[in-house]
N, C-alpha and C positions, 0 to 999 in steps of 0.2 A: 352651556348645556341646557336644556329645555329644561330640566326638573333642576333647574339654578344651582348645582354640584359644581363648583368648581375643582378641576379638576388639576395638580401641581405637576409639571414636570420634573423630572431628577436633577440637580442641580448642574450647570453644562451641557444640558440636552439639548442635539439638536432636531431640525424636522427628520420622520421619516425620510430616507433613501425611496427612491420607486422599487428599489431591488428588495429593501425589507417590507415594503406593503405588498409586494410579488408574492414575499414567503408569507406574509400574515392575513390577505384577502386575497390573493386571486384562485381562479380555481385548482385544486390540489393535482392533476393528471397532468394538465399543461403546463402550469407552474412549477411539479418536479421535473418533466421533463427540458420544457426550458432552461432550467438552470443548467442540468446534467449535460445539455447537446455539446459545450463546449471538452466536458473534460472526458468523451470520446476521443477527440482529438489529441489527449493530454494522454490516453492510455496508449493510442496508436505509436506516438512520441517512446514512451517508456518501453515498450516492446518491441520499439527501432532500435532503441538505444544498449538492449543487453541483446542482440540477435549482431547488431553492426560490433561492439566492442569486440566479440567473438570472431567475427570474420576476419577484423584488421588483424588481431595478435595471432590469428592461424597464418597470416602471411609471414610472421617471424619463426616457424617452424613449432614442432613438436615440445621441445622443453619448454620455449614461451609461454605456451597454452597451458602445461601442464601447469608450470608454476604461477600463474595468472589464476587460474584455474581453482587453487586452493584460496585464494586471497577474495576473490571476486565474491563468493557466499559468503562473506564473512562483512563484506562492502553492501550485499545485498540486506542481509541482516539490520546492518544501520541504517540503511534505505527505507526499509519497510518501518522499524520503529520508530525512526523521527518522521514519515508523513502519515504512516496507517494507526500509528500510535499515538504518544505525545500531542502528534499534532492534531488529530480528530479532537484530545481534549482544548487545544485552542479553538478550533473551530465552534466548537459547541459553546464553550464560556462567551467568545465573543458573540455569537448568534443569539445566545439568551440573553446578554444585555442590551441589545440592539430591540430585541423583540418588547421587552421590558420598558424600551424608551430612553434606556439610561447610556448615551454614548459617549459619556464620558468615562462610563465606565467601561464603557469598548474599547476607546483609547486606549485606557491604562493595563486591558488585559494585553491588547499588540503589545505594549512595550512591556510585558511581561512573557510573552514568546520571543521578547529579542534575547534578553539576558538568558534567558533558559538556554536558542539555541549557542550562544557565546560559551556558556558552562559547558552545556554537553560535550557539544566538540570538542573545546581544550582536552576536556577528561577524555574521551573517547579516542581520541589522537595520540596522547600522552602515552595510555594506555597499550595501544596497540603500535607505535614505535619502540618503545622499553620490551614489551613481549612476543610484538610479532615474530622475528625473527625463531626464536624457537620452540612456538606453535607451529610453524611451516615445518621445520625438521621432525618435529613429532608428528605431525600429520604423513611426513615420508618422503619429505622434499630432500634432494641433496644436487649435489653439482652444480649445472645446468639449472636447473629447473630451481632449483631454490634460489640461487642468485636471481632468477627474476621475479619470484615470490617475492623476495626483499626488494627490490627492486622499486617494484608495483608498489608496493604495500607501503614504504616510504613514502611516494608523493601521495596517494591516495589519503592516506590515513593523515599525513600530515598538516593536508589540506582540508581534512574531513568538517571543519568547522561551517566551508562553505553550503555541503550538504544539509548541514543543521539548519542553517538560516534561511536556505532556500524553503525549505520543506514543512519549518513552524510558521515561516510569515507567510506563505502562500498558504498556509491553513488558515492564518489571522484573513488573508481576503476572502477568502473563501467563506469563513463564517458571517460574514457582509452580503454574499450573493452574487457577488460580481467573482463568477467563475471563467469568464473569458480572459481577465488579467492574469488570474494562475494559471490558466493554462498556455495561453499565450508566452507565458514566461516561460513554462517546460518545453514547449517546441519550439521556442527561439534556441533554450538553450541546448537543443537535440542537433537545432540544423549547425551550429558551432562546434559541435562534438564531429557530426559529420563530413564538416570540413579541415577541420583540425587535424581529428587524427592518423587516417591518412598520413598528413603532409608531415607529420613530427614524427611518425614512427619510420617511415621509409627514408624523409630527408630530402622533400621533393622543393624545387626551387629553391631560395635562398636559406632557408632552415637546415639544420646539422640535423643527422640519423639517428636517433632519439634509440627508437625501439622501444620496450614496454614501458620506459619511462612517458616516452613523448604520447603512448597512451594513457597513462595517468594522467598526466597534464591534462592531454584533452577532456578527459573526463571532470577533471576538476574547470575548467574554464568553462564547461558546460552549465556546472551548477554555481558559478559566480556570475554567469550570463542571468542565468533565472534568477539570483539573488536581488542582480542590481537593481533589474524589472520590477519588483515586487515591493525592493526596499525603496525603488523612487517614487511608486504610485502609494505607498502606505504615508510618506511624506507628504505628499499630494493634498490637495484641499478636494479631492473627488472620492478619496477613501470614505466608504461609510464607518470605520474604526483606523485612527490612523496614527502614527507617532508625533504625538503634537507635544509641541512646550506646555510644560508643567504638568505633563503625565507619563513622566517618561522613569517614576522613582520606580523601585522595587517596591511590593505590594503583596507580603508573604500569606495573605489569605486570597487572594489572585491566585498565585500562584499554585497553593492548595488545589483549588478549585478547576486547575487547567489538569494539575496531575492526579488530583480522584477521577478523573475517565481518563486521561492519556496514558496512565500505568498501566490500570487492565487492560486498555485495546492495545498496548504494547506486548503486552502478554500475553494476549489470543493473536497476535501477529506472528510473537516467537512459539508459542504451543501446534498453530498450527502449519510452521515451518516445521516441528521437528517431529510431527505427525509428517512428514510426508519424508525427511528424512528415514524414521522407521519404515516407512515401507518399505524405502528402497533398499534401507540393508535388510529386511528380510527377504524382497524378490533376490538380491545379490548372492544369496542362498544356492541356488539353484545353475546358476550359469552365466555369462556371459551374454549369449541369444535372449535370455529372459530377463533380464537386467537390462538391455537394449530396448524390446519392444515394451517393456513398462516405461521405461525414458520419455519413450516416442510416444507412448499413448496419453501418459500425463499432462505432455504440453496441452494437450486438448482443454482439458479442466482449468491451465494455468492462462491459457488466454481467458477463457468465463471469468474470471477473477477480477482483472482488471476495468472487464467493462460494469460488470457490476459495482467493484469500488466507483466507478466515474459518476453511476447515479446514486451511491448509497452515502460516497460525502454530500451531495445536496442534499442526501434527505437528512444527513447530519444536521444542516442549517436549518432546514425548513422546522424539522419536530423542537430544535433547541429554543428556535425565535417564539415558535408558537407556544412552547410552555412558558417559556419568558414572559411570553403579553397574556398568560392566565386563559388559552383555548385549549388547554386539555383535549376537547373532542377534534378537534381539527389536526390535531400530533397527533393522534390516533389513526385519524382518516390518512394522515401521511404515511405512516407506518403501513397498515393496509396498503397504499397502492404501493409501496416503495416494493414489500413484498411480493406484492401480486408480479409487477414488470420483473422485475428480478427473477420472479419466478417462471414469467413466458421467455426470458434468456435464457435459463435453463431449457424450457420444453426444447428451444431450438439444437442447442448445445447435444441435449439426448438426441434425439433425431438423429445426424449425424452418429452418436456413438451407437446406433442402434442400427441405422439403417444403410450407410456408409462407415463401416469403422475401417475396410480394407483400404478405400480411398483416399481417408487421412493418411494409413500407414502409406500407401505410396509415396504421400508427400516427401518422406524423411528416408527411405526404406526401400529395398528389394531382396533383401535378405528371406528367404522364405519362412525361417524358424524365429527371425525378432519379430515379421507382421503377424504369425501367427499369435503370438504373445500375447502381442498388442492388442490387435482383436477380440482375442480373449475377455484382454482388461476392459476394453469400452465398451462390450456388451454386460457384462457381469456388472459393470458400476453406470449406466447408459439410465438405467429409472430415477436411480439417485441423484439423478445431476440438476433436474428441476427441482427436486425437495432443498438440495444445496443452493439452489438460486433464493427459494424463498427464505431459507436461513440467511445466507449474508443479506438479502434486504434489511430483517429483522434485526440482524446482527447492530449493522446503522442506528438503526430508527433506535433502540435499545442505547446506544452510547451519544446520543442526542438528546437521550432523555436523561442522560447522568447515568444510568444499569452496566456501564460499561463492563461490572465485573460479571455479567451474566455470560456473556460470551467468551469470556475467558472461562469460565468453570465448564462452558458446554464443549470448548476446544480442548479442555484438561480430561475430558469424559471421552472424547474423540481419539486421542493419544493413547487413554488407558487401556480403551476397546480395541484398540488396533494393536496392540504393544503386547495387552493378557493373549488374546483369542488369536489372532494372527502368529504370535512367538509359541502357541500350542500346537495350531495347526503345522508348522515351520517343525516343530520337534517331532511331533506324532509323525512327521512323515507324508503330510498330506502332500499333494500337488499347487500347481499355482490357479487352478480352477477354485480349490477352496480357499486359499489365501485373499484370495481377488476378492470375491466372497464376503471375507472376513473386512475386510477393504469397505465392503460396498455397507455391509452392517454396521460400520464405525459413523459412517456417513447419515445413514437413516438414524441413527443416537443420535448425531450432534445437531442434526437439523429439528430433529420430535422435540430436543430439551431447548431449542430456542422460537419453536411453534407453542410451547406451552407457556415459557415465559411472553413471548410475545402477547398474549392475551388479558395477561394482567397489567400494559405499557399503561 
């Protein structure tokens, strides 16, 4: 150093990655975007992947679906916790040791999302083979349709481990900056899914007629495809955080460290799942045609979702590595933009709900009375959907910084408002124009209490 400081490395440290000097000096706009271009493609994947599962089990008839059907949100659930959860807090521990310099303690935190996802799954599997079966019948499965609940729900769950492992160690890359290996691994394992299962549920060429099992299967071969990927390049000598010898122990204040932010964003993953759950059994209120077109308007918002996750894990990595390496101001500056584009995803996203909402309902719809609905819905909640872009940017940059629990309290605030004032509206009598309404109010709360924390990041 010029002013003769010498300066120590963390013990085991190696040089900079390009990928963490990416997140630590280059410029903030092009550098989140760069990171984020790949896991576009990684949401495009995920949105193949629940839109094709649904087509193939609709060629085994009506009970299939049905009983799939109940299994499948319950499969989603663990989906969303172990990658938008749990695993955002691997991402962000291994990014802030990276950024810090200290990569051996990056190592140790990857093999501390191994054993985690080893744990969960077991549990998680365990779990829901001992109980599944009569959660299904309490939900109101029988005959038919419950036999394939069990079915499904057997290989799925039973295999549920490989979900784990996919979705924690592809967070451990990802907190490295090398988001084209994770994502690459989810669309390796999307186009295996798309070949699979097909061939195992009908029985085409030399395979036996599976049916909803031989969907499971594929589903699970799917996430053992993106596992191997993930777990051979974490092996690898190219991993900027990777499973190396003699850092492979358990390290219970790692661990700590992975689940003080992976719990909360596991918990504004579930709060605002079951925010959306409540709405729909209140629009369910009402009828049949209105329970329809609010179905069909939602996907609208539920696509917005994933592309903003695409860019708000990178900004997981970017604000983690930068508080890591002591630039405070420059997590900051990432926050800002992460919000800002998050938030022209929205302007776009409105538009659409605003200016075409009949359009979209064509997409799904000719029903005159479910597109009315729907319309309804996208114009009433159409302003809000840009202020929901700059929230989830925030929502990121907030659980990159360790705040993870802000965003759960602001999605705990989002549920309450829609649960109090929506279930009054619902009682009082009102129509679905105030409901929507109430809808669209829940939305401007959750997004204002994560614009005000944002300011203090």
């Amino acid at each position: 150093m010029p002013d003769g400081t010498i300066v120590m490395k963390p013990h085991g440290a190696r040089a900079a990655s390009p990928r963490t000097r990416l997140m630590l000096e280059g410029r903030v706009v092009p550098s989140l975007l760069r990171l984020a271009a790949p896991n576009i493609g990684e949401a495009i994947a995920r949105v193949g992947f629940i839109a094709a599962d649904a087509a193939f089990i609709g060629w085994l008839g009506r009970d299939a679906l049905a009983g799939v059907s109940l299994v499948f949100p319950l499969f989603l659930v663990c989906q969303m916790i172990s990658a938008g959860g749990i695993g955002i807090g691997v991402s962000a521990a291994v990014a802030g040791a990276l950024g810090a310099g200290d990569t051996g303690q990056a190592d140790r935190t990857a093999a501390q999302a191994l054993w985690l996802s080893l744990a969960a799954g077991l549990v998680v599997g365990a779990a829901m083979l001992l109980g599944g079966p009569s959660l299904y019948r309490f939900l109101g499965a029988s005959g038919p349709a419950l036999a394939a609940a069990r079915a499904y729900s057997a290989v799925v769950f039973g295999g549920v481990v490989l979900v784990w492992l996919m979705n924690l160690l592809a967070n451990a890359v990802r907190g490295t900056g090398a988001m084209a290996v994770s994502a690459g691994a989810i669309v390796a394992g999307e186009a295996v899914h798309l070949a699979l299962s097909p061939t195992l549920i009908l029985g085409l060429g030399p395979f036996p007629r599976l049916g909803v099992a031989g969907a499971a299967i594929a589903v699970l071969a799917s996430y053992g495809t993106g596992a191997a990927i993930v777990l051979g390049y974490l092996c690898s000598r190219r991993a900027g955080a990777g499973l190396r010898a003699g850092a492979l122990g358990l390290r219970r204040a790692l661990l700590r460290r992975v689940l003080a932010v992976g719990v909360p964003a596991a918990a504004t993953n579930f709060l605002f799942q079951a925010a959306s759950i409540a709405a729909t059994v209140l629009v369910a209120r009402y009828g049949a045609a209105a329970l329809a077109g609010y179905g069909v308007a939602q996907r609208l918002e539920l696509v917005q979702m994933p592309i903003s996750y695409a860019l708000g894990s990178a900004a997981v990595a970017m604000v983690a590595a930068n508080l890591g390496a002591g630039q405070p101001e420059r997590a900051r500056a990432v926050a800002r933009a992460t919000a800002l584009v998050c938030g022209l995803i929205g302007v776009g996203f409105a538009l659409i709900a605003f200016v075409a909402p009949s359009w979209w309902m064509e997409l799904f719809t000719h029903d005159p009375a479910v597109a009315r609905t729907g319309v309804l819905y996208l114009r009433s909640v159409a302003a809000t959907l840009a202020l929901s872009g700059v929230a989830y940017g925030l929502a990121f940059a907030l659980m990159g910084a360790g705040k993870a629990g802000v965003p759960a309290v602001a999605s705990l605030v989002r549920l309450g408002v829609l649960g109090i004032a929506g279930g009054a509206a619902v009682h009082a009598g009102f129509g679905t124009p105030t409901l929507f309404l109430m809808v669209a109010a829940a939305n401007v709360v959750f997004a204002g209490t994560l614009m005000g924390a944002g300011r203090h990041l």
